[in-house]
N, C-alpha and C positions, 0 to 999 in steps of 0.2 A: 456291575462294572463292564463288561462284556458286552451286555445290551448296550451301554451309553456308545462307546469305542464302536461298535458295525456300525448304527445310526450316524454317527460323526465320519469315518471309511465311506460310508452311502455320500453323506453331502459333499464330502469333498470327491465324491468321483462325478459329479453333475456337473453341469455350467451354470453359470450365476448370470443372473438378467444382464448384466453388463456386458458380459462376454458376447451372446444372443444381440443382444443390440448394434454391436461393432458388427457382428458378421453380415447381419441383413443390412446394415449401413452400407458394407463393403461391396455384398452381391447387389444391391439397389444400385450403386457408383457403376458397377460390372456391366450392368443390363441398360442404365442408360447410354454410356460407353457405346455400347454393343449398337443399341437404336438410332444414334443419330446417324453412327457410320453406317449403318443399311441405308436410311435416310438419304444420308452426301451418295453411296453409290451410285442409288434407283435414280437422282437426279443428275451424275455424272451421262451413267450410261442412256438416258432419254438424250441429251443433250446430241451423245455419242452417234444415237440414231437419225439425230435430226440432218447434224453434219455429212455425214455419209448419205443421207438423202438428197441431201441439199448439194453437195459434189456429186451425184451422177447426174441431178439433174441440170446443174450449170454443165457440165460437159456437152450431155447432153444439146443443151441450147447454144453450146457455142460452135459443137459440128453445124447446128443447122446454118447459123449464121455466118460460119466461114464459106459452107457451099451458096448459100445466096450469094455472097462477098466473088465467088469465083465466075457464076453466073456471071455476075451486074459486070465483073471486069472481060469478061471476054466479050461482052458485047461493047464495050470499051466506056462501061462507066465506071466510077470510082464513087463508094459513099461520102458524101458529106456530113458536117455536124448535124448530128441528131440525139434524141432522149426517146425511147419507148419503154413503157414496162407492158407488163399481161401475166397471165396466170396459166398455170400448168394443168396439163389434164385432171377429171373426177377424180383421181385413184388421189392425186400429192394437190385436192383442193386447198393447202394449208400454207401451200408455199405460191411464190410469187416472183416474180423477176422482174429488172430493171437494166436496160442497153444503153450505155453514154459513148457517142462514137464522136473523136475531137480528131484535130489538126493535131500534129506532134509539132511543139516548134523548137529546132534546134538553136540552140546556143552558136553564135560565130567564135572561131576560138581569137581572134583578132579582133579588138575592140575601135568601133569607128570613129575615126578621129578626123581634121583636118591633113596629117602626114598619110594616116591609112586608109582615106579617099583617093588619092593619086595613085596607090601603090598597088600595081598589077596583081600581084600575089595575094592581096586582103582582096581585092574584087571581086578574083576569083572565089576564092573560098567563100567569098559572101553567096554568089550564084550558086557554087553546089548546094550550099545549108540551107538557102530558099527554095532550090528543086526537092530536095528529101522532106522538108519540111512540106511541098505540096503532094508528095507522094507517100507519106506516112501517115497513117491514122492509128489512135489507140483505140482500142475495146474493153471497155471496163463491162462485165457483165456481175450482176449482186442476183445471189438471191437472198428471198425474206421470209423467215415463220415466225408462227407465234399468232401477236394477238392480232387481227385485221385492224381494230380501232383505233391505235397507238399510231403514232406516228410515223414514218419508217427509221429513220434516224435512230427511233427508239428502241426498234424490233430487233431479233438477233439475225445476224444473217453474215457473208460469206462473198467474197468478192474476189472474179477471177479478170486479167487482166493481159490483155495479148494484144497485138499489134502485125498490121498488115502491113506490105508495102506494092506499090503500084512503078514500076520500073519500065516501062513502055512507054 
């Protein structure tokens, strides 16, 4: 009787397949868990690297272009509408940029009518808003990484956006 009672004490101090199953069910849930968030990090922080890249070197390209912008005005030009893109040195071959320089056209805050044709005070404000309007230009400058093949539109990228003005 003795013998049957320890054998019977033994089984019941083990785990039963059941038990075993739940748990590596559990740790298997744990460890995918675990992977995919490594996964979303590594592609958080690449993303992380790219942006920070991609911000010094728009800085970068917009020092240069504000000192050209200072150049071209002291010799008394002012840039017009234009689009360039080009590419950054060997080191950042992966990234790319794009320059959109436009007219700002100001809004009149007086709407032209036949009463606010005659009326001294619209004319004028119409004159100032047409001078700031010829002496404001924006600078959208983008950069771009990723895949060259893609279309830009498509690409991830970053767009900074400032404004000159020419008051002479």
């Amino acid at each position: 009787m003795t013998r049957w009672m320890n054998r019977k004490t033994d089984f019941r101090n083990g785990f039963t397949l059941l038990e075993i199953l739940i748990a590596v069910s559990i740790l298997a849930t744990a460890f995918t868990i675990l992977l995919a968030s490594q996964g979303s990090n590594f592609l958080s922080s690449e993303r992380a690297d790219y942006l920070t890249t991609a911000t010094f070197l728009a800085r970068q390209k917009m020092v240069e272009l504000e000192m050209d912008f200072e150049k071209d005005m002291a010799r008394g030009k002012f840039p017009d509408e234009k689009e360039e893109e080009g590419t950054f040195e060997d080191k950042f071959e992966d990234f790319r940029w794009k320059v959109k320089i436009k007219k700002v056209e100001i809004p009149t805050v007086i709407p032209e009518t036949e009463e606010t044709k005659n009326n001294l005070v619209a004319t004028y404000l119409k004159q100032i808003t047409d001078q700031l309007s010829k002496a404001v230009r924006e600078i959208s400058l983008t950069v771009y990484w990723g895949d060259k093949d893609k279309p830009l539109k498509d690409q991830p990228h970053m767009t900074v956006t400032t404004h000159i003005v020419n008051l002479k």
